[in-house]
C-alpha positions in Angstrom: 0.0 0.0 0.0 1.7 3.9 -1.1 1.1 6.4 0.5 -1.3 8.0 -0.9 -3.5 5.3 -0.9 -2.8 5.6 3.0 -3.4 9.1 2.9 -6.8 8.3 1.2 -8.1 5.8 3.7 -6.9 8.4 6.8 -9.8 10.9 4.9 -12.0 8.0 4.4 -12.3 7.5 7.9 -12.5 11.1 9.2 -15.2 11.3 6.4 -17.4 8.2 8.0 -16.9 10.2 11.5 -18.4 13.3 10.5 -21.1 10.8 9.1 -21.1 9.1 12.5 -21.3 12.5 14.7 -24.3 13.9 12.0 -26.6 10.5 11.9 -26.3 11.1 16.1 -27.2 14.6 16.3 -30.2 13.8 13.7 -31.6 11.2 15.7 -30.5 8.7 13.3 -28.3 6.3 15.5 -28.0 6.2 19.7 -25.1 7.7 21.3 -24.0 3.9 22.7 -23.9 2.9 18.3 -22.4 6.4 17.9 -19.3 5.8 20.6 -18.4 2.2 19.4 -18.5 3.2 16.0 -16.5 6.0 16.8 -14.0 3.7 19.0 -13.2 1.3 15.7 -12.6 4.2 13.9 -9.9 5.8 15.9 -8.5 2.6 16.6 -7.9 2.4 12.8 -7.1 6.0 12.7 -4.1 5.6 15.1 -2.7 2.4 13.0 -3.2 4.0 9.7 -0.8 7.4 11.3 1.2 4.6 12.4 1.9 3.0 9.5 2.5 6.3 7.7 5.1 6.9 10.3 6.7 3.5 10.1 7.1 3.9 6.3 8.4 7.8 6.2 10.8 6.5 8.8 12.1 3.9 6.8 12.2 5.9 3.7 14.8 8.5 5.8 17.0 5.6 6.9 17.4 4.4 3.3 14.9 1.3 3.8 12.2 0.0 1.4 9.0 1.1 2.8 6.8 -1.7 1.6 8.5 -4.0 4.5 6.0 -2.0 6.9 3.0 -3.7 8.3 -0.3 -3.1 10.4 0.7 -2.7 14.0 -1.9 -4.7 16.7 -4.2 -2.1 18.3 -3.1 -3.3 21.9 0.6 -1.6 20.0 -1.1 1.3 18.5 -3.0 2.4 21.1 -0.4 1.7 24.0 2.5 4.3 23.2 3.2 6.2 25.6 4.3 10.6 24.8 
């Protein structure tokens, strides 16, 4: 997977949350459907950046890219700033 096609997945995403936080405030879905909806999409949020990281860092040590893969969400979502 490039890039982009990263990039365009990231938007995808953020495009189904504003979908998400809309069919909420218009009655459409209940706020418990509206957080665990929400929840998968941030989980995949964090391992799309994640990936995107793993490959620019790669690139920048003169490493092919491609040999990136999907980190685990129990990775993703356990870094620590």
């Amino acid at each position: 997977m490039a890039d982009v096609d990263i990039q365009q997945h990231i938007k995808s995403l953020i495009d189904e949350e504003h979908r998400l936080r809309s069919s909420l405030s218009d009655g459409e879905i209940s706020p418990d459907e509206e957080h665990d909806k929400l929840r998968s999409i941030e989980v995949e949020l964090d391992q799309c950046w994640d990936l995107l990281r793993q490959r620019r860092a790669r690139r920048s040590a003169g490493q092919d890219p491609a040999d990136t893969e999907v980190r685990p969400p129990s990775t993703v979502e356990n870094y620590r700033q």
